[in-house]
PDB file with SEQRES, HELIX, SHEET and CRYST1 records, atoms N, CA, C and O in Angstrom:
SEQRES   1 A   54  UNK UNK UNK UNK UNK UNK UNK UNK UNK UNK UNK UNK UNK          
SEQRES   2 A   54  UNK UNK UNK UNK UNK UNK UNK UNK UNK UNK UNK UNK UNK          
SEQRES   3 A   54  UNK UNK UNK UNK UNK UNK UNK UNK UNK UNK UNK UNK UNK          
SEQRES   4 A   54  UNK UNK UNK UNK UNK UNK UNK UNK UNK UNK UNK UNK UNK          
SEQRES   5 A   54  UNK UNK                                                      
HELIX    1 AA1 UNK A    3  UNK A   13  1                                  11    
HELIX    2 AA2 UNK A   17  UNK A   38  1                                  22    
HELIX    3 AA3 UNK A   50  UNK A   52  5                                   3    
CRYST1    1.000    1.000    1.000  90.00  90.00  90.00 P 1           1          
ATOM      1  N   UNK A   1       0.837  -1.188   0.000  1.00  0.00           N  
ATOM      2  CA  UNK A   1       0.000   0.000   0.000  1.00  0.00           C  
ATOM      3  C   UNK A   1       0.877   1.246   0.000  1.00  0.00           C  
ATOM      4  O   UNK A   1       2.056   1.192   0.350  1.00  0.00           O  
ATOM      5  N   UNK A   2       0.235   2.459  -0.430  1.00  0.00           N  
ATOM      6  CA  UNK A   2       1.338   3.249  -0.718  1.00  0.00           C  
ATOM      7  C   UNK A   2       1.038   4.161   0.661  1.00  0.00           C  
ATOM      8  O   UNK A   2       0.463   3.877   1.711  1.00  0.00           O  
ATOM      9  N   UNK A   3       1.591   5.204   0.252  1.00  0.00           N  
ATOM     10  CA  UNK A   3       1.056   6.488   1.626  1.00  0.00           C  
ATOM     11  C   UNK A   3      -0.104   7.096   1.241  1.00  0.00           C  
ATOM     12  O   UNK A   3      -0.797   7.533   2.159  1.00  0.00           O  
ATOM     13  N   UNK A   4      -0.539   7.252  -0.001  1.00  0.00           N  
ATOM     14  CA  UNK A   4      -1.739   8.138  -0.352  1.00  0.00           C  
ATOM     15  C   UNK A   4      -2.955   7.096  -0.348  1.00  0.00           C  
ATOM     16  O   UNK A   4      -4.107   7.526  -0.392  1.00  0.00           O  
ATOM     17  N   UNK A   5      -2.787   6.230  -0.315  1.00  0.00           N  
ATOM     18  CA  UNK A   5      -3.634   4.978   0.009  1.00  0.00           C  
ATOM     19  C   UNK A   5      -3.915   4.844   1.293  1.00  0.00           C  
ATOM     20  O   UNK A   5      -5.076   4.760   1.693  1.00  0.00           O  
ATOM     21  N   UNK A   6      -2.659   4.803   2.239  1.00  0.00           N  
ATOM     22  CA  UNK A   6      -3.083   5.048   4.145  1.00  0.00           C  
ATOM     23  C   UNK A   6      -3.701   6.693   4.284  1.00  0.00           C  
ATOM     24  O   UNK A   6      -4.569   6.954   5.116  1.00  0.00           O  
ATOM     25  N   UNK A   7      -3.140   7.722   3.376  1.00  0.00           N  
ATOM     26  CA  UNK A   7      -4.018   9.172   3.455  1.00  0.00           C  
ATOM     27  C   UNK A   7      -5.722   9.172   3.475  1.00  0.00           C  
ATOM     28  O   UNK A   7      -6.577   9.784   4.114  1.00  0.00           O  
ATOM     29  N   UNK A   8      -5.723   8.228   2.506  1.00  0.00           N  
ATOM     30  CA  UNK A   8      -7.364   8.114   1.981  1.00  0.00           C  
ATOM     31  C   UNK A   8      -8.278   7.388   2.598  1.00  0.00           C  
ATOM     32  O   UNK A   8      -9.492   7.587   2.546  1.00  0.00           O  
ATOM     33  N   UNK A   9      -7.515   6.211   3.415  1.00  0.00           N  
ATOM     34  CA  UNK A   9      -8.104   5.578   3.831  1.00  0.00           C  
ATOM     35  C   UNK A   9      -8.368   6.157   5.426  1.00  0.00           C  
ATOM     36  O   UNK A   9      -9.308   5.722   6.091  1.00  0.00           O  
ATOM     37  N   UNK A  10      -7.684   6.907   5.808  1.00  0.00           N  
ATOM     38  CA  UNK A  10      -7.220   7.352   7.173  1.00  0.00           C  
ATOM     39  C   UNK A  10      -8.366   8.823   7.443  1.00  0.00           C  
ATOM     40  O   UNK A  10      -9.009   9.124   8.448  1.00  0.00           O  
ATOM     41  N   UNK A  11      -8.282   9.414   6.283  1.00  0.00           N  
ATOM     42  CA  UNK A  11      -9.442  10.478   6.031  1.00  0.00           C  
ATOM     43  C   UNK A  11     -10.933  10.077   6.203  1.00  0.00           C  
ATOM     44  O   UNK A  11     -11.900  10.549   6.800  1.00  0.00           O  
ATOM     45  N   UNK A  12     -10.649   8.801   5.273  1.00  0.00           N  
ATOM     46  CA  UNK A  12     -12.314   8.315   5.165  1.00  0.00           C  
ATOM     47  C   UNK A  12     -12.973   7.895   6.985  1.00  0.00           C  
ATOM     48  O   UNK A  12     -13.962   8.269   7.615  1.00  0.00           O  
ATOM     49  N   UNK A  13     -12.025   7.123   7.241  1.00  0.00           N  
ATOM     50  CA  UNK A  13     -12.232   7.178   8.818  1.00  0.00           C  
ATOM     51  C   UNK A  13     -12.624   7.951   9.735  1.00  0.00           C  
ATOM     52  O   UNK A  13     -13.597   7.743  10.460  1.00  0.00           O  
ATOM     53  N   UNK A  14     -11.650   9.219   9.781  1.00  0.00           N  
ATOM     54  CA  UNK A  14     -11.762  10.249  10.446  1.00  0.00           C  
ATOM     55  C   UNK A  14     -12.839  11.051   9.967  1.00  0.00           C  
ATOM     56  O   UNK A  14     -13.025  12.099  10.586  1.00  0.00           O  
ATOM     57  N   UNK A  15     -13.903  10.694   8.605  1.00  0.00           N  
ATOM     58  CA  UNK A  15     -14.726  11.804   8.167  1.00  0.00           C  
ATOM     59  C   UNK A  15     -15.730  11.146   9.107  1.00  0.00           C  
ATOM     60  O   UNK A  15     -16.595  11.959   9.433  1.00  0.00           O  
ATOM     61  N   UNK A  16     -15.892   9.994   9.623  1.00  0.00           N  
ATOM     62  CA  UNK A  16     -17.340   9.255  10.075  1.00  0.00           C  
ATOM     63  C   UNK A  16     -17.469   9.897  10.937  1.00  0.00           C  
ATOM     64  O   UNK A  16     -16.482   9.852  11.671  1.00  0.00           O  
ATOM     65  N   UNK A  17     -18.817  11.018  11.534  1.00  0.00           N  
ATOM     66  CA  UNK A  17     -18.915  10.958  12.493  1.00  0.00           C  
ATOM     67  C   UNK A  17     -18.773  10.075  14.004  1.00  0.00           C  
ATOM     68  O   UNK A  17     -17.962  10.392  14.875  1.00  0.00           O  
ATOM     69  N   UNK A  18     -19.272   9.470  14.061  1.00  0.00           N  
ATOM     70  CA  UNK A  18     -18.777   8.486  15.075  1.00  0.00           C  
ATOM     71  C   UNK A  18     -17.559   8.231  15.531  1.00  0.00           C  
ATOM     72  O   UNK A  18     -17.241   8.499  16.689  1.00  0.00           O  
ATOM     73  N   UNK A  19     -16.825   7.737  14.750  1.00  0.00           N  
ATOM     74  CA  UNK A  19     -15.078   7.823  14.943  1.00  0.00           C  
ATOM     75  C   UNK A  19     -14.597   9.177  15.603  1.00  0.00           C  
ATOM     76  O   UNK A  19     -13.905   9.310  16.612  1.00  0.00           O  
ATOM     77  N   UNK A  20     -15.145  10.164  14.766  1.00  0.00           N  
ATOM     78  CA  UNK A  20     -14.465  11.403  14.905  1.00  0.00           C  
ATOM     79  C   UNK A  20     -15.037  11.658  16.352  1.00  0.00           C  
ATOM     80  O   UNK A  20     -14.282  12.297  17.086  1.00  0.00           O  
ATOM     81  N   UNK A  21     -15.959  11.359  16.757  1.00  0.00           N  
ATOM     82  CA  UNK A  21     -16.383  11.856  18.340  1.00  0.00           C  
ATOM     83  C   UNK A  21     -15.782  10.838  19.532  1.00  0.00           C  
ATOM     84  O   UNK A  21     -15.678  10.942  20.754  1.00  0.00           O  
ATOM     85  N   UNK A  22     -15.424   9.756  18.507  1.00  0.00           N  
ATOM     86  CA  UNK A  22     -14.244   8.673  20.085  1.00  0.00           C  
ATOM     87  C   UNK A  22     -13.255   9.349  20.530  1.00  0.00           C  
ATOM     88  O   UNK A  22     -12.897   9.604  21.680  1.00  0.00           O  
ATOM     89  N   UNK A  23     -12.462   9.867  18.609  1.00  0.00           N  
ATOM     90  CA  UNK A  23     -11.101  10.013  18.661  1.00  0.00           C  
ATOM     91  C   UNK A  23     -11.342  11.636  19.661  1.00  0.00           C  
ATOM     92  O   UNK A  23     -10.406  11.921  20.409  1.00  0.00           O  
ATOM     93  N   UNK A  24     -12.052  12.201  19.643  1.00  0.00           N  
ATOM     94  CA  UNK A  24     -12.381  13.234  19.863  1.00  0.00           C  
ATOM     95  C   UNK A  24     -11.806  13.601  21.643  1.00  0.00           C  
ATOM     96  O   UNK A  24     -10.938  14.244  22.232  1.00  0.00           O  
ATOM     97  N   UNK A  25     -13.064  12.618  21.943  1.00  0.00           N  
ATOM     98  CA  UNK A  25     -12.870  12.080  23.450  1.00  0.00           C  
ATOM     99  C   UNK A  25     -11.955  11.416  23.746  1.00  0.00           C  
ATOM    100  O   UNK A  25     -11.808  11.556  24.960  1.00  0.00           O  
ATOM    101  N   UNK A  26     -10.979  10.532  23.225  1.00  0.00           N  
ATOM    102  CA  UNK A  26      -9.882   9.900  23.935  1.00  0.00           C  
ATOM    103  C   UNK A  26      -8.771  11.146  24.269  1.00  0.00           C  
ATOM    104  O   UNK A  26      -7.989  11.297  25.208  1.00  0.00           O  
ATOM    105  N   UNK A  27      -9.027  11.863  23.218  1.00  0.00           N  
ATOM    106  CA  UNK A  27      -7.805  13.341  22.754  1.00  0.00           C  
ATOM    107  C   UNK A  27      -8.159  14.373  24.016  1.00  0.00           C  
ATOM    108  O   UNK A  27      -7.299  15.199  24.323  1.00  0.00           O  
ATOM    109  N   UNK A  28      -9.520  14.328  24.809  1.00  0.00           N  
ATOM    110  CA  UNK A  28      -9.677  15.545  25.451  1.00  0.00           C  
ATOM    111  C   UNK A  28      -9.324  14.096  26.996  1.00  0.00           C  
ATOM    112  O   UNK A  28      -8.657  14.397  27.985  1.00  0.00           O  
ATOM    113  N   UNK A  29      -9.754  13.112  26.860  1.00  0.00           N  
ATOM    114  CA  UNK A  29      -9.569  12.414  28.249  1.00  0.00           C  
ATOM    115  C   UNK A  29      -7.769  12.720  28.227  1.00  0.00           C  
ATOM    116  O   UNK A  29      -7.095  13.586  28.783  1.00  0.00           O  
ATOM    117  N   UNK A  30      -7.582  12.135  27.761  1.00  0.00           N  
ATOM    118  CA  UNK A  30      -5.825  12.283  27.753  1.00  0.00           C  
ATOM    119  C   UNK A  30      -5.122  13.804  28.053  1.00  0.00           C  
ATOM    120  O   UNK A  30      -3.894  13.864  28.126  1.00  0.00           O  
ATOM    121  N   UNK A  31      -5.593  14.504  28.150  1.00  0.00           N  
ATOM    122  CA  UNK A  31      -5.422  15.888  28.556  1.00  0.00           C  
ATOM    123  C   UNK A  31      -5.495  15.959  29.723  1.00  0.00           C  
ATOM    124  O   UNK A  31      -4.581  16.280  30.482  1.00  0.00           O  
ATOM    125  N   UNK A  32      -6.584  15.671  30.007  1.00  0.00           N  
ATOM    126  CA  UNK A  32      -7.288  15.615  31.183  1.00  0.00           C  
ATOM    127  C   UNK A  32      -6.649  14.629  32.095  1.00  0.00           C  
ATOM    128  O   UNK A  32      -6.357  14.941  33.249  1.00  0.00           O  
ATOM    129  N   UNK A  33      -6.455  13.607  31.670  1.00  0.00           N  
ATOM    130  CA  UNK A  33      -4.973  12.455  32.787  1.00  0.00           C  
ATOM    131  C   UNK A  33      -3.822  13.329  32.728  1.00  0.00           C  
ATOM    132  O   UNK A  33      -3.128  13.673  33.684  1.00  0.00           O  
ATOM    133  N   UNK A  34      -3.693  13.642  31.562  1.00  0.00           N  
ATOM    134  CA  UNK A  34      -1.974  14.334  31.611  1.00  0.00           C  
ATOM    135  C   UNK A  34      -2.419  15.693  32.892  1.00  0.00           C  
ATOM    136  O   UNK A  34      -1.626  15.520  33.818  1.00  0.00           O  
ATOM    137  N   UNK A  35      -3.046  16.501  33.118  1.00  0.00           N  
ATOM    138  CA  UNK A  35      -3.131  17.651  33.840  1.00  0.00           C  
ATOM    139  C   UNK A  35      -3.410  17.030  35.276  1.00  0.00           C  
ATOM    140  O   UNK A  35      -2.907  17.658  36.208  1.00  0.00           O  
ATOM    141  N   UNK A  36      -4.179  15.825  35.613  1.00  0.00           N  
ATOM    142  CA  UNK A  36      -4.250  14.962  36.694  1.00  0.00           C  
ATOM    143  C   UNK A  36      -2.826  14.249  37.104  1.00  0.00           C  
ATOM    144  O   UNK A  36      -2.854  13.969  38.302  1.00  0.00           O  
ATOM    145  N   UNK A  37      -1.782  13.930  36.575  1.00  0.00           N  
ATOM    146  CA  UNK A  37      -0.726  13.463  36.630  1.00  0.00           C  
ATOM    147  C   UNK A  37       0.432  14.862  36.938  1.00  0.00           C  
ATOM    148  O   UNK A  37       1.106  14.822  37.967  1.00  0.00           O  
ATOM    149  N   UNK A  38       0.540  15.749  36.213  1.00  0.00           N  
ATOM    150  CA  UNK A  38       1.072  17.151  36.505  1.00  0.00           C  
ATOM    151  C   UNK A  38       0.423  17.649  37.723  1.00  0.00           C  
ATOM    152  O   UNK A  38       1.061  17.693  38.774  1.00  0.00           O  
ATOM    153  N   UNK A  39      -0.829  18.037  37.654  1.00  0.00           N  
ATOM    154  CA  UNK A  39      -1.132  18.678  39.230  1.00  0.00           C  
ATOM    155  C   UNK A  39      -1.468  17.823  40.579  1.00  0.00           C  
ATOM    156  O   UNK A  39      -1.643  18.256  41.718  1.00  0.00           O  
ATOM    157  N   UNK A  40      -1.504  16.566  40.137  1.00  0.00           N  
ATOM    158  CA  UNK A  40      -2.403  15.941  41.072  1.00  0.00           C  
ATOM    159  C   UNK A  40      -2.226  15.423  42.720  1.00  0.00           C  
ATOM    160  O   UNK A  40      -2.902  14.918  43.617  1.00  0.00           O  
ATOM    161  N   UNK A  41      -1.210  15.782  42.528  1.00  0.00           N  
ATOM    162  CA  UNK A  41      -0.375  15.879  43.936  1.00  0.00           C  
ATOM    163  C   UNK A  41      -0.671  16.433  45.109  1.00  0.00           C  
ATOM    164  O   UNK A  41      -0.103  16.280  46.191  1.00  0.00           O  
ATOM    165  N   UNK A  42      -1.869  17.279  44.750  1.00  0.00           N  
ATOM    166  CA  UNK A  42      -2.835  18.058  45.724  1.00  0.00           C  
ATOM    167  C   UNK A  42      -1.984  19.276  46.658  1.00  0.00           C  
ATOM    168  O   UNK A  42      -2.317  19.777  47.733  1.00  0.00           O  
ATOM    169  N   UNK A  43      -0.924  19.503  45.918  1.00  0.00           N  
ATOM    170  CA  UNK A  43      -0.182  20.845  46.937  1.00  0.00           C  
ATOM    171  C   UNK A  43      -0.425  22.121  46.029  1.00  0.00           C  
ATOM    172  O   UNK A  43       0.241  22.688  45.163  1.00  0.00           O  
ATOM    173  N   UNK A  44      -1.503  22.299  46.529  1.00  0.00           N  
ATOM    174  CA  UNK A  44      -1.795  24.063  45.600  1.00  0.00           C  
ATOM    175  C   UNK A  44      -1.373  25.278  46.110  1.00  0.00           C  
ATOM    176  O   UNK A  44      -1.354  26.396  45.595  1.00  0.00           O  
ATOM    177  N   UNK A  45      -0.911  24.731  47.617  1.00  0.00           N  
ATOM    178  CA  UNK A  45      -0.295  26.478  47.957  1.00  0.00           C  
ATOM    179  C   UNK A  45       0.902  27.238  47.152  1.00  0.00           C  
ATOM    180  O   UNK A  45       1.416  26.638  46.207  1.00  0.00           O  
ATOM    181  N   UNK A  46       1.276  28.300  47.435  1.00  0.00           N  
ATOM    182  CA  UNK A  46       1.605  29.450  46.880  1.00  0.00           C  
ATOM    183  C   UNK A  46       3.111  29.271  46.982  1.00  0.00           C  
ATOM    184  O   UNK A  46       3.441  28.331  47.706  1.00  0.00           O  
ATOM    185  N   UNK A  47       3.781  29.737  46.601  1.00  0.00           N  
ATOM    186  CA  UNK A  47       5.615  29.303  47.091  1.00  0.00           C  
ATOM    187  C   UNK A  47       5.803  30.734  47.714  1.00  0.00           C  
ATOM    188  O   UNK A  47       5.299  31.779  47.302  1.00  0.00           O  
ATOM    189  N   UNK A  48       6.428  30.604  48.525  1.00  0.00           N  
ATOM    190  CA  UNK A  48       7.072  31.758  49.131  1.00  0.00           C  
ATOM    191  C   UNK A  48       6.783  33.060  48.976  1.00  0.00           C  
ATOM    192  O   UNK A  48       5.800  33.082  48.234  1.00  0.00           O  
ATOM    193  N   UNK A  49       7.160  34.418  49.327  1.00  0.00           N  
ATOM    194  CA  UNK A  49       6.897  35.861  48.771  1.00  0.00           C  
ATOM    195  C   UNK A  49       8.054  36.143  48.594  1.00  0.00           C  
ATOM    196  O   UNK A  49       8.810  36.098  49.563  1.00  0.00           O  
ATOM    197  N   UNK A  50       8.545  36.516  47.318  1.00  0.00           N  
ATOM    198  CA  UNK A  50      10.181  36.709  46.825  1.00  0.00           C  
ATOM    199  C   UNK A  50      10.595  37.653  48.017  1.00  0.00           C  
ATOM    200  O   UNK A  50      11.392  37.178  48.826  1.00  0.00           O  
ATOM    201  N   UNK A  51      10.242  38.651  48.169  1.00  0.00           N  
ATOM    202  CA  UNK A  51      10.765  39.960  49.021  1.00  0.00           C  
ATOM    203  C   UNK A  51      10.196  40.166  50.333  1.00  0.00           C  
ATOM    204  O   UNK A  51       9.876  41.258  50.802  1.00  0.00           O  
ATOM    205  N   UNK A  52      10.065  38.704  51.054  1.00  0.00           N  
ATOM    206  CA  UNK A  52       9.937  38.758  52.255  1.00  0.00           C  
ATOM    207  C   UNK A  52      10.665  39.266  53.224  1.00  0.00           C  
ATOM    208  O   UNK A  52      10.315  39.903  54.217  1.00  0.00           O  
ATOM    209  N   UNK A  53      12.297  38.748  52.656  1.00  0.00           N  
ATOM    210  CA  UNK A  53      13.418  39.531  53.536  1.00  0.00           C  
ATOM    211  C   UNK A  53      13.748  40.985  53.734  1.00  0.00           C  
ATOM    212  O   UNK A  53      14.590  41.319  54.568  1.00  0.00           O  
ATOM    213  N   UNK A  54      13.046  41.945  52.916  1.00  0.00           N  
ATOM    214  CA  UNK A  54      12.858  43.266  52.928  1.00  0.00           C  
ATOM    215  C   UNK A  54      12.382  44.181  54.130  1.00  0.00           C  
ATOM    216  O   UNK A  54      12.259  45.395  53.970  1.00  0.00           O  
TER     217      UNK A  54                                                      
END                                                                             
């Protein structure tokens, strides 16, 4: 198969509605783990005040 053959076929996929609303949702869940994995550590306070020693 060539590449414009995986292009066409890969388009036709992505035109189905249906598909397009999985891929849709796996793309926004995965955000959503990645920002759960970065913040999730539950320490939201503030760091220090630079010019406290003033």
């Amino acid at each position: 198969m060539s590449i414009w053959q995986w292009i066409k076929s890969l388009r036709a996929i992505t035109f189905n509605p249906w598909v397009r609303y999985i891929l849709l949702t796996l793309y926004y869940l995965a955000i959503v783990a990645g920002l759960i994995i970065l913040y999730g550590k539950g320490d939201f306070s503030t760091p220090p005040f630079v010019y406290q020693g003033f």
